[in-house]
N, C-alpha and C positions, 0 to 999 in steps of 0.2 A: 504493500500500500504506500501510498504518498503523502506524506508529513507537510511537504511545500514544496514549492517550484518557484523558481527566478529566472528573469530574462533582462536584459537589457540593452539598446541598442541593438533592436530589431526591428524592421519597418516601422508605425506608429507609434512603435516604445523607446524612447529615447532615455530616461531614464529607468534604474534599476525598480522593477516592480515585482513584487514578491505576492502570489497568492497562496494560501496556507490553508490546508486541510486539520489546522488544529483545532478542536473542537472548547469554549468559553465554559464553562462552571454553570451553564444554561443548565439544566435535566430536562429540556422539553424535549421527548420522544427521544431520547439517547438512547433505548434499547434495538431499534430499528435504523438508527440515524449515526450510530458512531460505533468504532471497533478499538477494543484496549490492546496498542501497540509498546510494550516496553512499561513506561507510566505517561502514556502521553495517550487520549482521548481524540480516533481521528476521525474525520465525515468522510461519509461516504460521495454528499454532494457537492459541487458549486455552481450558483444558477448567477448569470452575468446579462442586465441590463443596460441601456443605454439605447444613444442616437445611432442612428447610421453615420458611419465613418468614423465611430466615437473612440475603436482601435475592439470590440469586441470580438470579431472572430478572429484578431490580431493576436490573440492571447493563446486565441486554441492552434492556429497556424504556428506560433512559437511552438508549444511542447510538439507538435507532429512532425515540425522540420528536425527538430532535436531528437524525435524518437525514428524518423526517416533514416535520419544524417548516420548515427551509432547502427542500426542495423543494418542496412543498404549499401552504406558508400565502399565498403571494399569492393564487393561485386559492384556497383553502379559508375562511380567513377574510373578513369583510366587517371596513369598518370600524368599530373599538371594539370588534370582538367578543373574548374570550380567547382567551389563546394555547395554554391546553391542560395551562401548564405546574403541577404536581403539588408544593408544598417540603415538606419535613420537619414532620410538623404537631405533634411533642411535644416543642416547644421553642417558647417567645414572639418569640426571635429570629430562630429560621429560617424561620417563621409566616410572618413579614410580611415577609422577606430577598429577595433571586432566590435563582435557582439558577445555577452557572457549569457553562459546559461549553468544553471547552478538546480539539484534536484537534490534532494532527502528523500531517501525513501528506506523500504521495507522489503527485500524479497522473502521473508519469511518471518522470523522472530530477530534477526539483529538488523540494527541500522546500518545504513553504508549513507556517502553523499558523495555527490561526483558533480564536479566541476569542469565545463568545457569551456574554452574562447576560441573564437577562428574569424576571420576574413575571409575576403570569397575567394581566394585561392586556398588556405594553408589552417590548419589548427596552430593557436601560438601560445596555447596552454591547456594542462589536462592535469586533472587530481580525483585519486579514490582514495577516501578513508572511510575507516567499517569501525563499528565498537560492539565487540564481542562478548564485552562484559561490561560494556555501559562507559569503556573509555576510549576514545579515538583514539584509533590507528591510524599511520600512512600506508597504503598497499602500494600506491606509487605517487610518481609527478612527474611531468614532463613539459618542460620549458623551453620556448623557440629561440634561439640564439642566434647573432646575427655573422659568428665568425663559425668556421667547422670545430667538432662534428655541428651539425644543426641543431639538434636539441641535444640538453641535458636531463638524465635523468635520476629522479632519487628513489630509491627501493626502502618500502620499508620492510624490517623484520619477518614480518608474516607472509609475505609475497616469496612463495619459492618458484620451482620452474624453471621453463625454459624463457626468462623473462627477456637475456642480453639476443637466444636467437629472434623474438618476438620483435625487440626494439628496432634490430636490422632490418627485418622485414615491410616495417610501420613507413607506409610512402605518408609527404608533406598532408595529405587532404585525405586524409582517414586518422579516426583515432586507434588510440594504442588500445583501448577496449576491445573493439570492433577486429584488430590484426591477432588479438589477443582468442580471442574466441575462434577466428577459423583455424591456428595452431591447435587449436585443443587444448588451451590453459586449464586446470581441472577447478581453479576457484574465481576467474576472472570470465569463465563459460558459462556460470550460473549467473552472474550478473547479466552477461550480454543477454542471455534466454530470459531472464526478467520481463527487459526492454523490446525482447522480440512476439514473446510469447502472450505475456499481460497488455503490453500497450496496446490496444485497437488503433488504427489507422482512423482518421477523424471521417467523419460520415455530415454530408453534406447536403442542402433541399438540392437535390438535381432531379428534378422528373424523371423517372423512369431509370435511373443511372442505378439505382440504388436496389430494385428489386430483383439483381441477379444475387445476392447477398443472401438473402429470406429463402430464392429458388435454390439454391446451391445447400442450401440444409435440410431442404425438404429433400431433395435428391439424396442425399448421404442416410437419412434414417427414417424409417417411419414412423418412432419414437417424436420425431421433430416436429415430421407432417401433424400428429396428433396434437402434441400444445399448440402451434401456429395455429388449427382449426379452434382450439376449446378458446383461445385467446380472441380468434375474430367473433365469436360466436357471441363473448360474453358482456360484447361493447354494443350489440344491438347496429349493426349495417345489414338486418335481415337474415332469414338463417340459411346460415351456408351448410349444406351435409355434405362437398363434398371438394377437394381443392385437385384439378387435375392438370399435368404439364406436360406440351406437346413441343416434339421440336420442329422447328419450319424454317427450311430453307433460306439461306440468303437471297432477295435478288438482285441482280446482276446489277439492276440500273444503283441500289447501294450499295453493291462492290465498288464501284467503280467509285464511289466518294469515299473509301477510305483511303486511310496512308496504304502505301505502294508495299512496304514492310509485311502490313496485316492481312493484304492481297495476297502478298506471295505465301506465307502460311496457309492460309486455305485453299491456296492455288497446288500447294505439298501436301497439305493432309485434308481429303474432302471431310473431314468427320466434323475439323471447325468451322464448313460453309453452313453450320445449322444455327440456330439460335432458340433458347427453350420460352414457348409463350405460354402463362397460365391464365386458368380459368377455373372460377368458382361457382358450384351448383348451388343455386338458391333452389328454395323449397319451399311455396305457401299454397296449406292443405294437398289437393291432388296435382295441383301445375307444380313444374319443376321446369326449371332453364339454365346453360350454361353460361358466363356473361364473362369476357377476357378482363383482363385486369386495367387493360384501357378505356373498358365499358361501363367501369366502376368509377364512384366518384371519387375526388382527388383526395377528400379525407381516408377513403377505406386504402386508396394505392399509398399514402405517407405513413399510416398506422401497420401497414403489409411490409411496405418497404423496411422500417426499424423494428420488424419482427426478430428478423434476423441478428443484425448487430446485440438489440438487447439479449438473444436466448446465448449467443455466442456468448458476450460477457459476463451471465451470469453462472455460467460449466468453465469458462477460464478463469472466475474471480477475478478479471481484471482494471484495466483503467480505458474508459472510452469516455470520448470528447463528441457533441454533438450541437452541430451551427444552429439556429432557428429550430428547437427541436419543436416548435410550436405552429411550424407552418402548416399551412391545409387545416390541420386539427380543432376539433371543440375544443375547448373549455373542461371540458367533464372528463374526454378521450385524453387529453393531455393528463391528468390528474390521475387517470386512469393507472398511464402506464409509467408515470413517474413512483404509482403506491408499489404497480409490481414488480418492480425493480429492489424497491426500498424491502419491500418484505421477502424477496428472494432471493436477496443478494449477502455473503458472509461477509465477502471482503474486496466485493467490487466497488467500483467508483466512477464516479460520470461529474464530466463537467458537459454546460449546455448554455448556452445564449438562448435569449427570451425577448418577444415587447411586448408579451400577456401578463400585464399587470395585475389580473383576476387573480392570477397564481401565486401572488403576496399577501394575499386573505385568505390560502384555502386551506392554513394549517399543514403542508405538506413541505414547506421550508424551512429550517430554523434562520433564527437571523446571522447566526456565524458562516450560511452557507451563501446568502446573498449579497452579490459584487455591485456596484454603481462604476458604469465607466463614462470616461467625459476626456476631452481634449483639453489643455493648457493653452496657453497664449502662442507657445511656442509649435504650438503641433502634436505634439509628444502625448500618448494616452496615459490615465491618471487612472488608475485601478484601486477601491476604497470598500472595505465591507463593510455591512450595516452594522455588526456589533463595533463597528470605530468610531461610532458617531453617540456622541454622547447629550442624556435627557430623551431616548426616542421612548413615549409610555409604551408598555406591554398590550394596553387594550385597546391602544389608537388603531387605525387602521392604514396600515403600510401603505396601500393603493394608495388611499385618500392623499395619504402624505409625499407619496412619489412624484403623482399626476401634479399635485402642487407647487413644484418642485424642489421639496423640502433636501433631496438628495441630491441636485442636481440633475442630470444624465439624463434629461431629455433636450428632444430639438429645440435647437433657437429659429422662429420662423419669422420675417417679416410681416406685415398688413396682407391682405389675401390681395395676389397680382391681378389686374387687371387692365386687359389688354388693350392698347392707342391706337386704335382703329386708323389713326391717319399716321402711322410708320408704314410703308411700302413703298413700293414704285408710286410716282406720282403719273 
């Protein structure tokens, strides 16, 4: 689990912004809402408010690039090539700066934290340390240096291995983690599998992009297929008895608009010219119809689409990030599957961006798990939980005070525009 995360000097984040899964001296609903890690009390969630452009999915695109970066960039990059990474570009200083990323976490019962910096060509700093008995260790460090060798590095104590063949191996634009795990480190492997296995990849409102995710577990188990139906069934989109998936052909005319690359694979193996389309049997009294999932409304395909990511995350116990997890969706649906997460989950974690303010009166948040985000003078997004804000009463009503905006992090709009009918051609 994760304790906290920091970034800094990453697109919209200019300064260092720390968001923390520690949980306040609150007890409200701590038996479903937090998990006792060491002696520290964590959440399972964090819900992130604000304007458009306010740097909110800036926060979730920060941990994915950093959970991308550590697992991928051995295989993904070649050497020399960028690392991908994005700095703060309305500033001469953060321009040409890194960016730091800094994580506490938990792969089991002891702590580790690990500290990354890089620039978009090169990592220019890197640190594990673990506390096995409640006291930090160094397992390493490794620091970019501007004369040969290039980096220096410090080993600590508990790091045994093949660390010095690992360090040779470590090109400019990968980490020592990441080179450290495809050697087969036997205690630096379990971390990388942390990062690879727990983090979810961030899950995005892309129409339709998303419901290969949900299709791909139905396919693997029937076990799967059966929660996915008891779950559509229980939220009332009509009753479905039956979820069926068929595969159908590419055609040619959108062959021919993909990249040349993904051509040429199914031009090699005819098996991926298919793609799987499904279809669910509604049922009222003796009529029964099949209806594809495009024929379905947009709230049943965005609650289908995050079938999947959720059932995934709660069999890996892990950590998934989700943009707008509110779009398409009611009110009620939304509440829905935020309880069956909270109630089904030991030691997963989700963070989500929101503009359903309803969802700060419906008891399903505490206030340690809710973010306010807002732009500075400078650009730079400014990340703030509720429980930092001090005098907010217990029986007010968050909404009421949000929409007011007691917390800031809503739009600044002008007078409502209206158009000068005599700007045109004359």
């Amino acid at each position: 689990m994760i304790l906290e995360f920091s970034v800094k000097n990453y697109k919209s984040i200019k300064e260092k912004a720390v968001i923390s899964f520690e949980a306040t001296s609150d007890t409200t609903g701590r038996e479903i809402h937090c998990v006792s890690k060491g002696n520290k009390a964590i959440l399972k969630l964090a819900a992130f408010y604000g304007p458009n452009a306010s740097g909110k999915t800036n926060i979730l695109i920060a941990f994915d690039f950093f959970r991308d970066f550590i697992v991928n960039s051995f295989v993904d990059l070649k050497p020399g090539e960028q690392t991908g990474y994005i700095p703060f570009l309305f500033d001469e200083a953060t321009k040409n700066g890194p960016g730091l990323f800094n994580i506490v976490f938990f792969p089991e019962e002891i702590r580790y934290e690990y500290t990354l910096e890089l620039n978009k060509m090169e990592v220019v700093y890197e640190k594990l340390t673990f506390s096995p008995k409640g006291q930090k260790r160094l397992l390493f460090e490794r620091i970019k240096k501007t004369t040969e060798p290039i980096y220096e590095y410090n080993w600590g104590a508990s790091l045994g291995g093949n660390k010095k063949e690992i360090s040779d191996m470590t090109r400019e634009n990968v980490p020592f983690l990441t080179t450290a795990a495809q050697l087969s480190h036997p205690l630096l492997s379990k971390v990388y599998l942390w990062f690879q296995e727990k983090c979810l990849p961030i899950v995005q409102p892309v129409p339709q992009g998303l419901a290969n995710y949900t299709i791909t577990l139905i396919e693997q188990d029937e076990t799967n297929k059966k929660e996915i139906l008891s779950l559509l069934n229980r939220v009332d989109f009509g009753p479905i008895s039956e979820i069926k998936i068929e595969k159908k052909k590419i055609d040619k005319s959108i062959l021919r608009l993909l990249p040349e690359d993904v051509r040429e694979k199914i031009q090699k193996d005819d098996s991926k010219a298919f793609f799987p389309e499904i279809f669910f049997k509604h049922q009222y009294g003796k009529g029964e119809s099949f209806l594809s999932l495009e024929e379905e409304s947009r709230g049943t395909q965005r609650f289908f689409e995050l079938l999947g990511p959720l059932l995934t995350l709660i069999v890996a116990q892990g950590f998934l990030i989700i943009d707008e997890l509110d779009s398409s969706m009611h009110p009620e649906l939304l509440s829905y599957f935020l309880q069956a997460f909270l109630e089904n989950s030991d030691e997963a974690q989700m963070i989500f961006t929101s503009h359903n303010p309803d969802l700060l009166d419906s008891g399903l948040l505490r206030r340690d798990e809710i973010w306010f985000t807002e732009k500075d003078t400078d650009g730079g997004s400014i990340y703030t939980c509720l429980s930092d804000y001090k005098g907010v009463r217990k029986e007010g009503s968050l909404r009421k005070q949000y929409l007011s905006g007691r917390y800031g992090a809503l739009p600044i709009t002008e007078p409502y525009y209206k158009r000068d009918n005599n700007i045109g051609p004359e």
